[in-house]
NUBADO-870227 format. One record per residue: residue in one letter; residue number from 1; y, z, x of N, C-alpha, C, O in turn. Coordinates in steps of 0.001 Angstrom, whole numbers, plus 500000, padded with zeros to 6 digits. Layout:
<atoms>
 code pos     nv     nw     nu    cav    caw    cau     cv     cw     cu     ov     ow     ou
    A NUM      Y      Z      X      Y      Z      X      Y      Z      X      Y      Z      X
...
</atoms>
This chain:
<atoms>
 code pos     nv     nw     nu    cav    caw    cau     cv     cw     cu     ov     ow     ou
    X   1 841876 250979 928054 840564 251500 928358 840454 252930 927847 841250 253858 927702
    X   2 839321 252767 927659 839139 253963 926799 838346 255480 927518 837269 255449 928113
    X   3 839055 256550 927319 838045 257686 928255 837117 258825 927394 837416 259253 926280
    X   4 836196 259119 928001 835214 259456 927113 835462 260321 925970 835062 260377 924808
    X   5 836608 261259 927026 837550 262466 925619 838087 261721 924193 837883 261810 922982
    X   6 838972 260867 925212 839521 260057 923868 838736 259114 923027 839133 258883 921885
    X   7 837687 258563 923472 836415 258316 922545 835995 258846 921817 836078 258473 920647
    X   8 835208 260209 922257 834697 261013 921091 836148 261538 920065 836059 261407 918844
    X   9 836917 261886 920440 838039 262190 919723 838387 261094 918562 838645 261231 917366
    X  10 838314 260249 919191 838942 259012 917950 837725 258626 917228 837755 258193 916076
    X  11 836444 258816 918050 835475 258434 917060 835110 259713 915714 834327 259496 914790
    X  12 835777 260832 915883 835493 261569 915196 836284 261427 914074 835830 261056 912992
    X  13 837627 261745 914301 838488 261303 913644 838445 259839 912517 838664 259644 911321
    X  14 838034 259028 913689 838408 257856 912864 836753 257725 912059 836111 256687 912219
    X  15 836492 258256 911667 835522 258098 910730 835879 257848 909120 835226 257324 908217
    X  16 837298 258498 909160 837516 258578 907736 838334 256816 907838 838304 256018 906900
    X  17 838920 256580 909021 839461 255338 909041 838808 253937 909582 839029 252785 909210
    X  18 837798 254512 910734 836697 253050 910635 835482 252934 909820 834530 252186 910042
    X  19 835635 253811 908794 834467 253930 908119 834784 252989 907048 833937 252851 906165
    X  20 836079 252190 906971 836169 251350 906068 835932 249986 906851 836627 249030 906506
    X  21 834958 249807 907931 834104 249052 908272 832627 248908 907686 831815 248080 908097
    X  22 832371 249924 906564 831372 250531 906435 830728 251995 906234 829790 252104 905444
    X  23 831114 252908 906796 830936 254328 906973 831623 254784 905577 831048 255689 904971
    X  24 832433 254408 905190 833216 254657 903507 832017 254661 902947 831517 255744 902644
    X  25 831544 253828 902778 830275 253673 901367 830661 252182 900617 830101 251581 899700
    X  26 831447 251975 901141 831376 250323 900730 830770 249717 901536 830740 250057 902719
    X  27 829872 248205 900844 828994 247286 901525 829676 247014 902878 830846 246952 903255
    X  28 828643 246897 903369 829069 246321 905018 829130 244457 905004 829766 243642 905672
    X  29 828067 244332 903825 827750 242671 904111 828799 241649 904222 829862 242107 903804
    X  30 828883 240632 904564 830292 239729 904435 829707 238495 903619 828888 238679 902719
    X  31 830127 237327 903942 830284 236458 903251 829193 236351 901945 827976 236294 902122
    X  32 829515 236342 901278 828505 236258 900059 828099 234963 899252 827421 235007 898225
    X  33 828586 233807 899825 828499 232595 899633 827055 232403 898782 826022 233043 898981
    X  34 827308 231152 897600 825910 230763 897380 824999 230602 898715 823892 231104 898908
    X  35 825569 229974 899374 824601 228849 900001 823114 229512 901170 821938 229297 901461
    X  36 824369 230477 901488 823395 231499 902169 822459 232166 901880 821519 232419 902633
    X  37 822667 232737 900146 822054 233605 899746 820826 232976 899098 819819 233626 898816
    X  38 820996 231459 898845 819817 230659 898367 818754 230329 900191 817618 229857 900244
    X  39 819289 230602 900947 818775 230376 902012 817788 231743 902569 816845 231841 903354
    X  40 818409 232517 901877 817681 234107 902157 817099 234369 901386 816526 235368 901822
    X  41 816573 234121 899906 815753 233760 898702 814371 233930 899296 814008 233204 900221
    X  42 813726 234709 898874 812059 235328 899215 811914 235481 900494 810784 235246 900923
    X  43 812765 235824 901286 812262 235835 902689 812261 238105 902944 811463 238826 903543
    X  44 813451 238421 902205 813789 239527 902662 812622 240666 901923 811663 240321 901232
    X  45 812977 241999 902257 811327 242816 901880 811857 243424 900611 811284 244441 900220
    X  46 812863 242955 899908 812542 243142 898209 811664 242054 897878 810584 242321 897350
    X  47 811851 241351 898020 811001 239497 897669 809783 239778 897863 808918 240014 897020
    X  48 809664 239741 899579 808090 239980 899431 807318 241459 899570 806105 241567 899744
    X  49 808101 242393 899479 807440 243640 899762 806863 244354 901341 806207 245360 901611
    X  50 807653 242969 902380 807085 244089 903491 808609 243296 904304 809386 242343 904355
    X  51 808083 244987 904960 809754 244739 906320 809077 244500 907536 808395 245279 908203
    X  52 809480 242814 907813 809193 242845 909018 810663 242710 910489 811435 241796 910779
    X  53 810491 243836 910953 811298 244361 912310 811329 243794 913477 810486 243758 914374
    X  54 812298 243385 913397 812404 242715 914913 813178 243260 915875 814384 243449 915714
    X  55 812461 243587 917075 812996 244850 917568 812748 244580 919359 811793 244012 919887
    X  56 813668 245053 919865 813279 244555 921633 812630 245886 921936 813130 246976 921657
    X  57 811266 245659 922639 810106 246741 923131 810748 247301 924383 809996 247888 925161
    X  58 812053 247201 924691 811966 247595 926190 813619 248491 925696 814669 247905 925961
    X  59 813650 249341 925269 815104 249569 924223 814827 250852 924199 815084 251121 923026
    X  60 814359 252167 924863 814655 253124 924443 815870 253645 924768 816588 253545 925763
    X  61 816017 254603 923048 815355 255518 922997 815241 255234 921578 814682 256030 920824
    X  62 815840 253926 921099 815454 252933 919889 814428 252285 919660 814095 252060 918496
    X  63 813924 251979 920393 812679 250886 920363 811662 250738 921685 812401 250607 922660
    X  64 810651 250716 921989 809899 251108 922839 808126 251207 922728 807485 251244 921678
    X  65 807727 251229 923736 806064 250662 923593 805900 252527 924643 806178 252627 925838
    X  66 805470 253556 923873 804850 254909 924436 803862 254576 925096 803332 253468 925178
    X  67 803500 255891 925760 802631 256358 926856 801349 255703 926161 800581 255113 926921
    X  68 801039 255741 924824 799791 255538 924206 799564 254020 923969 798527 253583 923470
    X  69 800665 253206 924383 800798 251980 924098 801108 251885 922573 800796 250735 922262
    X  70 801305 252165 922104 802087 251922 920432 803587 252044 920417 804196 252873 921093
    X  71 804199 251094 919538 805396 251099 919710 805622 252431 918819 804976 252893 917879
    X  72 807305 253061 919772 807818 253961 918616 809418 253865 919105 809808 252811 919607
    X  73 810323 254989 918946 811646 254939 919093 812153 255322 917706 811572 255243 916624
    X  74 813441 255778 918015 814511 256292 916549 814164 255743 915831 813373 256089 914953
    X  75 814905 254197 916071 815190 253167 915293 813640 252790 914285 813633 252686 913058
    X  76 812628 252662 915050 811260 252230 914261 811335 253231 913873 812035 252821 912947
    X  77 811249 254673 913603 810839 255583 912975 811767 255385 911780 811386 255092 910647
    X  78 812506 255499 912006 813654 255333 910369 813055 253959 909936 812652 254031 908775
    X  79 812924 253091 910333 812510 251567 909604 811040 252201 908957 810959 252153 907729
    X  80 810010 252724 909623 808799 252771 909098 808865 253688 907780 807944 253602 906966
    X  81 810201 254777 907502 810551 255815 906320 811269 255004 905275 811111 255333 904099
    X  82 812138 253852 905610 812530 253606 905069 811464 252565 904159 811529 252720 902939
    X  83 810578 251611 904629 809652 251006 904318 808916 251775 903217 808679 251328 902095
    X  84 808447 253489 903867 807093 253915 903102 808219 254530 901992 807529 255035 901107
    X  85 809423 254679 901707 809853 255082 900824 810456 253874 899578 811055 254033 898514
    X  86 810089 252959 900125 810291 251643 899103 808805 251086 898847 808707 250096 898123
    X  87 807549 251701 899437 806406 251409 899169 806380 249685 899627 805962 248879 898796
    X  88 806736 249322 900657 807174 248058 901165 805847 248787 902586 805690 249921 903038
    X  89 805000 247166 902927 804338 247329 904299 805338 247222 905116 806343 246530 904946
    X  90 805047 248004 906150 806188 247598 907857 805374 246771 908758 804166 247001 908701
    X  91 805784 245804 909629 805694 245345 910366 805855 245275 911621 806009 244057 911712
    X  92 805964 245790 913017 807181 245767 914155 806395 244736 914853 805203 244528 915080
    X  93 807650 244109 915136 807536 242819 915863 808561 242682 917078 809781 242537 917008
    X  94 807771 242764 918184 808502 242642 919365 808895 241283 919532 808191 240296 919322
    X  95 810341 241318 920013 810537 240351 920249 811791 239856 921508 812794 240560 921620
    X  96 811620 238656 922369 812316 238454 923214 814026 238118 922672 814415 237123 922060
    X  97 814870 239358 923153 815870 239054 922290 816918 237941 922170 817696 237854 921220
    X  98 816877 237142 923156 817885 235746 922909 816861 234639 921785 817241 233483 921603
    X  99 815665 235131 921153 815550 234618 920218 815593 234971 918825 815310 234210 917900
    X 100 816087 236563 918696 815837 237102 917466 816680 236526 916650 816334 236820 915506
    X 101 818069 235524 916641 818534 234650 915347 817622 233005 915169 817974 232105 914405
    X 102 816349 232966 916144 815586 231760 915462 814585 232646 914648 814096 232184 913617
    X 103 814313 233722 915016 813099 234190 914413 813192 234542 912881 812411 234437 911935
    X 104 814948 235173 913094 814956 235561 911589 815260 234942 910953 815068 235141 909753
    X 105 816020 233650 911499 816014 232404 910434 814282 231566 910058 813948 231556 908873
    X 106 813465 231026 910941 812122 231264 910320 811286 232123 909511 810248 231754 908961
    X 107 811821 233377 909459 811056 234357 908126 810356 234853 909425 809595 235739 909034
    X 108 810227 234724 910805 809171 235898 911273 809081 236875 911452 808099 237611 911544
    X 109 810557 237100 911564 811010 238920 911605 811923 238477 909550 812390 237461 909037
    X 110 811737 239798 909125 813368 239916 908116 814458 240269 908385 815395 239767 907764
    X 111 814746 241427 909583 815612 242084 909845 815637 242339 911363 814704 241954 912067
    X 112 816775 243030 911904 816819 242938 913382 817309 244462 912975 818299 244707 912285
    X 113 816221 245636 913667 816400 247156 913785 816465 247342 915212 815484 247016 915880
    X 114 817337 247752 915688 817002 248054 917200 818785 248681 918201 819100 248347 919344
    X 115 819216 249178 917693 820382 249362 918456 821366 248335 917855 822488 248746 918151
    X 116 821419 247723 917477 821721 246877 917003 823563 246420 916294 823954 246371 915127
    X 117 824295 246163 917590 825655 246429 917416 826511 245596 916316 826520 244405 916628
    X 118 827175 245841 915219 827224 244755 914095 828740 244009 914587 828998 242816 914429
    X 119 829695 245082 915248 831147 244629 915849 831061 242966 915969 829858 242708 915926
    X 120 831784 241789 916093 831651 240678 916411 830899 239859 916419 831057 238743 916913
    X 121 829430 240498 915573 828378 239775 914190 828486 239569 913170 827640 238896 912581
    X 122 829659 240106 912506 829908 240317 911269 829753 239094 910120 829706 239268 908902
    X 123 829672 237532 910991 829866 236548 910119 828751 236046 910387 828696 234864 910047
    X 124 827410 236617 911066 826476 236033 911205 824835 236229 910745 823804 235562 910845
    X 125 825267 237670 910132 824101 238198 909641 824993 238967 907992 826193 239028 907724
    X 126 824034 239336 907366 824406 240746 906229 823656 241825 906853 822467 241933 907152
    X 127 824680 242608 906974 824778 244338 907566 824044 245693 906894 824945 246504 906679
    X 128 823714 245833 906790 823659 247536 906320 824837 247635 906277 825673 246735 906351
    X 129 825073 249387 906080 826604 249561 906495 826153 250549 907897 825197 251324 907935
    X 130 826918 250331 908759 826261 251132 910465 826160 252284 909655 826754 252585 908620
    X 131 825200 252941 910390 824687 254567 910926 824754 255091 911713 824275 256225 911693
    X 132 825320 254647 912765 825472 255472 914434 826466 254782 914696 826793 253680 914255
    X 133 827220 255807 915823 828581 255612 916028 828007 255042 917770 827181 255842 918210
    X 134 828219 254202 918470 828015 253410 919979 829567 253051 920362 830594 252783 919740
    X 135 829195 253184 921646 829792 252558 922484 829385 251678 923825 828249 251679 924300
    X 136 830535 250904 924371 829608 250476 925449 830468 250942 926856 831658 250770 927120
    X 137 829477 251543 927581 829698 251726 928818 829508 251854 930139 828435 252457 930135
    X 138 829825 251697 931391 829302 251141 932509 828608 252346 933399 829286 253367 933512
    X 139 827327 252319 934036 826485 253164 934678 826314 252901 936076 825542 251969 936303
    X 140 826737 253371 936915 826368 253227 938613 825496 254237 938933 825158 255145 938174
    X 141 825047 254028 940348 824151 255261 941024 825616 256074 941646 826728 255800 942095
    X 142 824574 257477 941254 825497 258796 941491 826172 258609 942987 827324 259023 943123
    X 143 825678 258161 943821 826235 257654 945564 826606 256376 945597 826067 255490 946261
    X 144 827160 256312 945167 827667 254732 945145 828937 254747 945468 829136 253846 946284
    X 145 830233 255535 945143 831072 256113 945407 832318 255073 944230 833465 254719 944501
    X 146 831727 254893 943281 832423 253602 942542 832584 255130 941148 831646 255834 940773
    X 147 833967 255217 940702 834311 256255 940186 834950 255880 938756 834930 256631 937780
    X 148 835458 254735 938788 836361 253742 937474 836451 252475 937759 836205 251985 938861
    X 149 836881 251769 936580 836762 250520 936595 837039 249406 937542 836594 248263 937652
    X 150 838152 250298 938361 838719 249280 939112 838054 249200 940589 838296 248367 941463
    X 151 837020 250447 940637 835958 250020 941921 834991 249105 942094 834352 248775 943093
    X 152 834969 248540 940348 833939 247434 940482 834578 245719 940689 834094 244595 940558
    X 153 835744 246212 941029 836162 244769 941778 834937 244136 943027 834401 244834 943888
    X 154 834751 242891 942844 834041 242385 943630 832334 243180 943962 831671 242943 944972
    X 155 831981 243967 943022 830399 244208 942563 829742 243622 941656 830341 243072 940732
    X 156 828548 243623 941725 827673 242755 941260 827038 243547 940070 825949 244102 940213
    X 157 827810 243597 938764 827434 244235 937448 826532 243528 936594 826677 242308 936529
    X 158 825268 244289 935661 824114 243446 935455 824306 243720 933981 825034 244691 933775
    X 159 823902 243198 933049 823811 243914 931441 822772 242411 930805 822563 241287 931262
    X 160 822389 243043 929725 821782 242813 928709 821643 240719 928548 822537 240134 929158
    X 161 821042 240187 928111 821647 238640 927929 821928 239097 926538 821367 240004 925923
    X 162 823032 238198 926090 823232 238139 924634 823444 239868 924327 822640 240261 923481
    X 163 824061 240592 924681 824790 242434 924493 826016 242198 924224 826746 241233 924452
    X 164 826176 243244 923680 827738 243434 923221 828597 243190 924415 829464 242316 924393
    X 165 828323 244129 925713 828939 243931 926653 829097 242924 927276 830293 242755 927515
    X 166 828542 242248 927619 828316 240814 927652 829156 239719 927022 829586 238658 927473
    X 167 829264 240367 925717 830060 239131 924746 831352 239859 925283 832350 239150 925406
    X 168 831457 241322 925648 833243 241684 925936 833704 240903 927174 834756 240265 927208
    X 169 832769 241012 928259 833187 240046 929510 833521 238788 929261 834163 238108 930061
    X 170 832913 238171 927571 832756 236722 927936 833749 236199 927562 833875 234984 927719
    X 171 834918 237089 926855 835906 237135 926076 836078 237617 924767 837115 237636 924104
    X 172 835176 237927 924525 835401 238843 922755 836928 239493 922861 837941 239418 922165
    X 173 836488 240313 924355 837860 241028 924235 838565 240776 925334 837943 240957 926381
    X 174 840296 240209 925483 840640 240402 926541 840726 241064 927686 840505 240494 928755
    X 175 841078 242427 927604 841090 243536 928697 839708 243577 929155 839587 244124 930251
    X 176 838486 243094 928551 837647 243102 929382 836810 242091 929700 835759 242260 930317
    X 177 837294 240839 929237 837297 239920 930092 838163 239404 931363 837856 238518 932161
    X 178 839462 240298 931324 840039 240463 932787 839639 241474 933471 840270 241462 934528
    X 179 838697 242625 933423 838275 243389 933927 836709 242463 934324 836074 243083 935177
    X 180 836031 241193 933892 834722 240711 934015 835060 239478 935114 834217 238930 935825
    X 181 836293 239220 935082 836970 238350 936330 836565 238964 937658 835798 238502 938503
    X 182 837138 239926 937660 837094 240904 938816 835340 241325 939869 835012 241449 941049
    X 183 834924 241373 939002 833307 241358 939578 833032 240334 940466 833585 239235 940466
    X 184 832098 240743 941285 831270 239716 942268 831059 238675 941424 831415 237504 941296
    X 185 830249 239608 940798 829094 238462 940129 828437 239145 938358 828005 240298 938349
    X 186 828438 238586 937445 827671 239112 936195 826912 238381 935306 827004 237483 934468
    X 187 825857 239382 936002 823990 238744 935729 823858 239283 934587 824265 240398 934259
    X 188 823137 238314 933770 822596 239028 932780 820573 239292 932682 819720 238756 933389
    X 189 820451 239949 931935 818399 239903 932225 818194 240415 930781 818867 240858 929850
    X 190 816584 240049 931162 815338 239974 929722 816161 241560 928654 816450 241676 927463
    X 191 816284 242586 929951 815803 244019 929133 816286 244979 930095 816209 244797 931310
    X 192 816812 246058 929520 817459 247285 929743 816653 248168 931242 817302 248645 932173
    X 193 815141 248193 931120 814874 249181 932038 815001 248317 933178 815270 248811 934273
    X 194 814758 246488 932974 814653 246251 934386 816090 246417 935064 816295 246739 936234
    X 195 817205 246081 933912 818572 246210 934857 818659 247753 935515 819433 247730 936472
    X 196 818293 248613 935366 818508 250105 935510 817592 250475 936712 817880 251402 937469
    X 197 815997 249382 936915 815531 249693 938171 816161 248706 939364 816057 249164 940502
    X 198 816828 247353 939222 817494 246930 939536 818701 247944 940637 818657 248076 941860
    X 199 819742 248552 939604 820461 249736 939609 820129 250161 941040 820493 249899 942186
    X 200 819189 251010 940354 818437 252136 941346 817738 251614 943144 817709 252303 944165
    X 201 817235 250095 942919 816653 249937 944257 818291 248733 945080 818189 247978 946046
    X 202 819591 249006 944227 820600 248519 945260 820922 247418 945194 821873 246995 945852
    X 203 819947 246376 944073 820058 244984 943883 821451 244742 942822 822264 243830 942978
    X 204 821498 245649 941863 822788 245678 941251 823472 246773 941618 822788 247770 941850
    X 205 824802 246873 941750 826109 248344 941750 826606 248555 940365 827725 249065 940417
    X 206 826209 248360 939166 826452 248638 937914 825670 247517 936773 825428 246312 936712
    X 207 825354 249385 935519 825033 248447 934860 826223 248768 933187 826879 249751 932846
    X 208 825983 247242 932470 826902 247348 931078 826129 248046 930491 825125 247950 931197
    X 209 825852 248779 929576 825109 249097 928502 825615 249743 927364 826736 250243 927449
    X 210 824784 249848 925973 825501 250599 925114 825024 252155 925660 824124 252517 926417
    X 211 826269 253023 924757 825982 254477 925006 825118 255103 924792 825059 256243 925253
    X 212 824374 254711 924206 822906 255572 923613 821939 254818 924804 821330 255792 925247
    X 213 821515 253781 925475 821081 253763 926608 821178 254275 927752 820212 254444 928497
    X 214 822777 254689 928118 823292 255145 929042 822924 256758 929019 822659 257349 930066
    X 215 822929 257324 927917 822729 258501 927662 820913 259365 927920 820580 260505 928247
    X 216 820119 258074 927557 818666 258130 927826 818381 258266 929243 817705 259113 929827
    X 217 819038 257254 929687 819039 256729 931625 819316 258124 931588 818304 258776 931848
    X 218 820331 258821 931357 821479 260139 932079 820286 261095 932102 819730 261433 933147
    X 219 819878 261567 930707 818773 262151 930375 817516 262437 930994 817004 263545 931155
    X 220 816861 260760 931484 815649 260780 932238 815984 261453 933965 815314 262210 934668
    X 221 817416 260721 934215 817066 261016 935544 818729 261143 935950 819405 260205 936373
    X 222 819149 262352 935747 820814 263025 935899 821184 263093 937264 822389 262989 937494
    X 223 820584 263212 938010 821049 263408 939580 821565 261700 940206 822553 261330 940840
    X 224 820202 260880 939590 820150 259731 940158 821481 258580 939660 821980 257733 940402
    X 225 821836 258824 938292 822895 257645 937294 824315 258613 937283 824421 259730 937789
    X 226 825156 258000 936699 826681 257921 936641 826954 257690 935717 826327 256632 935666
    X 227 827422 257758 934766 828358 257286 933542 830107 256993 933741 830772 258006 933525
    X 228 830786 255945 934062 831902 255874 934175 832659 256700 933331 832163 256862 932217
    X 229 833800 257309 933569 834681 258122 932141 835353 256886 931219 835871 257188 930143
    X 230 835336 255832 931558 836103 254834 930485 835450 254385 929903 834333 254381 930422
    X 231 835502 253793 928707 834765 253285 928015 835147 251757 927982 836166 251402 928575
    X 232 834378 250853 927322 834901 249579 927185 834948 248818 925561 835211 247662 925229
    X 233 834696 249626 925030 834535 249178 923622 834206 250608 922410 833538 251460 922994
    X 234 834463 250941 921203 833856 251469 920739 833134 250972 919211 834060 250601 918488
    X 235 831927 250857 918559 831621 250114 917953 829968 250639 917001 829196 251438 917533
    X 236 829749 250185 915951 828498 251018 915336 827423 250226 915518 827594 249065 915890
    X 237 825816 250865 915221 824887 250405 914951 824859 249961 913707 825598 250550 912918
    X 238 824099 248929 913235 823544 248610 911824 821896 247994 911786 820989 247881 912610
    X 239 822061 247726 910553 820489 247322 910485 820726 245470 910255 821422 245169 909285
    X 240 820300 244578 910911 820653 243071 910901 819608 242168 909721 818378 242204 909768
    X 241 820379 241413 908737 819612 240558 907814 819974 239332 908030 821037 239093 908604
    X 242 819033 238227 907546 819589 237162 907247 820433 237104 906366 820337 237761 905330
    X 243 821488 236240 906648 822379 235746 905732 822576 235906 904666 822980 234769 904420
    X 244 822645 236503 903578 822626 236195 902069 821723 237075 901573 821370 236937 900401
    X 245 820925 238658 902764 820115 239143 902280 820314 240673 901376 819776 241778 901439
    X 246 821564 239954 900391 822148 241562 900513 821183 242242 899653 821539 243415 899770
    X 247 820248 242234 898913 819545 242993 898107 818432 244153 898525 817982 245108 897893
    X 248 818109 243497 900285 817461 244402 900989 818418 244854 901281 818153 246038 901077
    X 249 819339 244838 901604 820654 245623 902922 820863 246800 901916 820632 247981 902175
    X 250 821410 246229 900539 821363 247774 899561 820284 248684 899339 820523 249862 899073
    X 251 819230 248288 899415 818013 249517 898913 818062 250024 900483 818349 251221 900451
    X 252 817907 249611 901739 818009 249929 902619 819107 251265 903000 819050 252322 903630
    X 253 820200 250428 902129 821406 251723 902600 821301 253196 901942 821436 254316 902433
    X 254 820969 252692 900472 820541 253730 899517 819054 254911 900305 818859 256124 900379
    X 255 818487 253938 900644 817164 255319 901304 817894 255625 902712 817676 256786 903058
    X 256 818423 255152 903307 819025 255819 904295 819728 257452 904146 819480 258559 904625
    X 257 820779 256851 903154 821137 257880 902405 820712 259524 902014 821186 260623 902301
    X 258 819512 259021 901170 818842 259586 900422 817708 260429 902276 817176 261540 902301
    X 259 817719 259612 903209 816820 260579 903990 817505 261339 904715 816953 262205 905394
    X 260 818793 261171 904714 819922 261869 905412 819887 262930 904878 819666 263918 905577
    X 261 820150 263109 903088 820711 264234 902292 819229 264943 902473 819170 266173 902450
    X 262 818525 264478 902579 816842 265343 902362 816482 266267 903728 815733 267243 903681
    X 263 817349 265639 905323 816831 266477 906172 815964 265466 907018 815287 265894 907953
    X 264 815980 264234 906720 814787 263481 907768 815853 263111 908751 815824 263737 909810
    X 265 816757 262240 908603 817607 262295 909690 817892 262771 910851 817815 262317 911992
    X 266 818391 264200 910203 818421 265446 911346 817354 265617 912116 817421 265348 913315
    X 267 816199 266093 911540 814881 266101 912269 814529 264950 913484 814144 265091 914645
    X 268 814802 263908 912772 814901 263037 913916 815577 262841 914986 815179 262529 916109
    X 269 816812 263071 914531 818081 263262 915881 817500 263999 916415 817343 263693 917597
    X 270 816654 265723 915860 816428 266368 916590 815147 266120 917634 814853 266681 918690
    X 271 814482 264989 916849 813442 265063 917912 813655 264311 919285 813008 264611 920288
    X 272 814619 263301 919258 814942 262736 920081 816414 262684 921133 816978 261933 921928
    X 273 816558 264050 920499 817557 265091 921480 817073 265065 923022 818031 265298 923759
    X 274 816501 264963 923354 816346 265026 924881 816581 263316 925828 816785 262881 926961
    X 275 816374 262857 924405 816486 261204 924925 818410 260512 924797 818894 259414 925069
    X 276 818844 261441 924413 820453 261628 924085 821055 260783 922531 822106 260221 922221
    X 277 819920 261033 921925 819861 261267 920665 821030 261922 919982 821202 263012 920528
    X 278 821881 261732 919050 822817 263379 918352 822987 263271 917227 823762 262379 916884
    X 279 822517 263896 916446 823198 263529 914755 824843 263929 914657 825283 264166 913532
    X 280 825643 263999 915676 826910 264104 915915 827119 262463 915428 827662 262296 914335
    X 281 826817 261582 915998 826707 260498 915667 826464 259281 914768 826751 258091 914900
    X 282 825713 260116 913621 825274 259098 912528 826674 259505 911318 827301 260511 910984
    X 283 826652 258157 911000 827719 258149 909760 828029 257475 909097 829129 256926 909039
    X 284 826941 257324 908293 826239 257156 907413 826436 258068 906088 825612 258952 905853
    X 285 827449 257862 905295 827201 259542 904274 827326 258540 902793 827239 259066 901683
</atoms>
């Protein structure tokens, strides 16, 4: 198990060494098979010229429906730059996320932008290469008196359906699928804010989440949430294609790039610094 010191520490570090997941500058995509790539043939937004995003509305500080009712978040903001800088229309398309691999196999979304963890997807989509460095980790209320992992023996921990964390309990990874034994009980739900009001009114004693959620929660309301010091995974964001779509995944990576070296990036981290946002984090070079 991992503690937050030694997290950021190794995630810093190992940039020069997990970046050959990607963060190097070599393709992230995997299998390159005909069969796939004839299957991803006019669907992606070189083909037809528009990116359509499939993205969960309830996801900040990635994805999200504002005060004004319009969607916005990190994540859409970089998709909508990356779009107007390929002169490609954008699209955002909310969507319920235990369906976003029918949708993007129908052509209704192209891509899955949204937090979007690539670790133990790798054979199921073509990747970007990640841009943000995540982790996943567990959130209680500040009075709860539950301090590390081993207080959540026999509590009732809630996360994401279909989340990274989720797939670690379910066995992705051992140590924390013997740590997902141990729980009362582990619920999963639609979306992030309801597990977190959940949280808060006593119905759950922890929630899974990735770190950039946990960090928003911390953000909005610091007195009220907890961040455990261990971590349970450490792992990147990417941008999600169909199968065989590597021709968007490259122009994609290339303007990424290119908005990084220009200063849009930063600006953005910076604007969404209060939401626990960090360009400490992107790596991407």
């Amino acid at each position: 198990m991992l503690s937050r010191r030694s997290f950021v520490l190794s995630s810093l570090s190992a940039l020069s060494v997990a970046a050959l997941a990607g963060c190097s500058g070599a393709p992230a995509a995997t299998d390159d098979s005909a069969e796939p790539a004839a299957d991803a043939a006019g669907t992606g937004a070189v083909d037809t010229g528009k990116l359509i995003v499939g993205f969960d509305s309830s996801y900040p500080p990635y994805g999200y429906q504002g005060d004004d009712g319009e969607y916005t978040g990190f994540d859409l903001e970089l998709a909508q730059e990356v779009a107007s800088r390929n002169d490609w229309e954008v699209q955002l398309e909310p969507i319920n996320w235990d369906a976003k691999d029918t949708m993007l196999d129908s052509g209704a979304i192209n891509c899955i932008w949204n937090g979007f963890t690539m670790e133990g997807r790798e054979e199921d989509y073509t990747f970007s290469e990640p841009y943000m460095i995540n982790g996943q980790v567990i959130v209680v209320r500040a009075d709860s008196g539950i301090t590390s992992f081993d207080d959540l023996a026999g509590k009732n921990v809630i996360t994401q359906v279909d989340s990274a964390a989720y797939n670690l309990f379910e066995g992705e990874d051992a140590t924390q699928a013997e740590l997902g034994v141990t729980f009362g009980n582990l619920e999963t739900i639609g979306d992030y804010n309801t597990a977190f009001t959940q949280l808060e009114s006593g119905a759950s004693d922890a929630v899974a989440c990735d770190l950039s959620i946990a960090a928003y929660q911390l953000a909005a309301r610091p007195d009220l949430f907890l961040q455990l010091d261990e971590f349970l995974s450490e792992e990147h964001y990417a941008v999600g294609f169909k199968k065989g779509d590597d021709a968007t995944a490259d122009v994609v990576n290339e303007t990424l790039r290119a908005m990084d070296e220009d200063g849009f990036v930063q600006e953005l981290c910076d604007k969404y610094a209060e939401d626990g946002i960090s360009y400490d984090n992107w790596c991407l070079e």
